[in-house]
N, C-alpha and C positions, 0 to 999 in steps of 0.2 A: 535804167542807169547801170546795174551791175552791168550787164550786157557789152556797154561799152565800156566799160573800166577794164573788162576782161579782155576785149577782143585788142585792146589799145594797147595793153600789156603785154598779152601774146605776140604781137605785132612788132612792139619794141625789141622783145627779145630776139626772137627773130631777124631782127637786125642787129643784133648786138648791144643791145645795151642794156645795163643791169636794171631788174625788177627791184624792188626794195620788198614790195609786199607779195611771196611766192605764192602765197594762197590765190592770187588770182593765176596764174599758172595753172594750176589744175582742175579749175571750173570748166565743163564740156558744157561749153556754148553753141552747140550743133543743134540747129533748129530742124524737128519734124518734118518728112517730107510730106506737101501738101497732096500726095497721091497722084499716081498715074496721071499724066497727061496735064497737068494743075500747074497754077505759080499760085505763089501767094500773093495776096493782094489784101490791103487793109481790110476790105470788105469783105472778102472770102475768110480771113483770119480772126473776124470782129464775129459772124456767121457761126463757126467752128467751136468759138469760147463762147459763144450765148449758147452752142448744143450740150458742152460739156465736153467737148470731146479735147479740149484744151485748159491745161491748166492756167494760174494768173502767170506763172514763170513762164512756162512755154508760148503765151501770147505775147507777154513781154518782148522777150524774145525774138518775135518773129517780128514784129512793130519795130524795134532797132534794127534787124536783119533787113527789111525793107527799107528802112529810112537812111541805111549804109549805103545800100546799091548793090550788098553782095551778090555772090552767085548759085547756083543750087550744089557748089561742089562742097558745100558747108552744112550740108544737110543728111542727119541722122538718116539710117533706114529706117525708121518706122516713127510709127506716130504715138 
């Protein structure tokens, strides 16, 4: 949920229009790259948080990033 209240915000502004609540403004929403050669995919993502290697935010995260449609140009260097 945060995920898209952020991106929706950013987004807004972006275009011009005023944020009311700034604190979403500054939330880095840039999801993990799934590594070399990789996309994410629910199941590759779901895979990743059962190793640990993700937290509840960052899978979060990548579950709204997938279900946006975004692109990997949204994507942190590291994991």
């Amino acid at each position: 949920m945060e995920y898209v209240l952020v991106y929706c915000a950013q987004k807004a502004q972006e275009k011009g229009y005023t944020v009311l609540n700034q604190k979403l403004l500054n939330v880095d929403i840039r999801v993990p790259s799934p590594g070399r050669d990789r996309k994410w995919t629910h199941n590759y993502a779901k895979s990743e948080h059962a190793s640990g290697n993700l937290s509840d935010r960052q899978y979060g995260y990548i579950i709204a990033f997938i279900d946006l449609e975004l692109d990997s140009s949204d994507y942190s260097s590291d994991k």
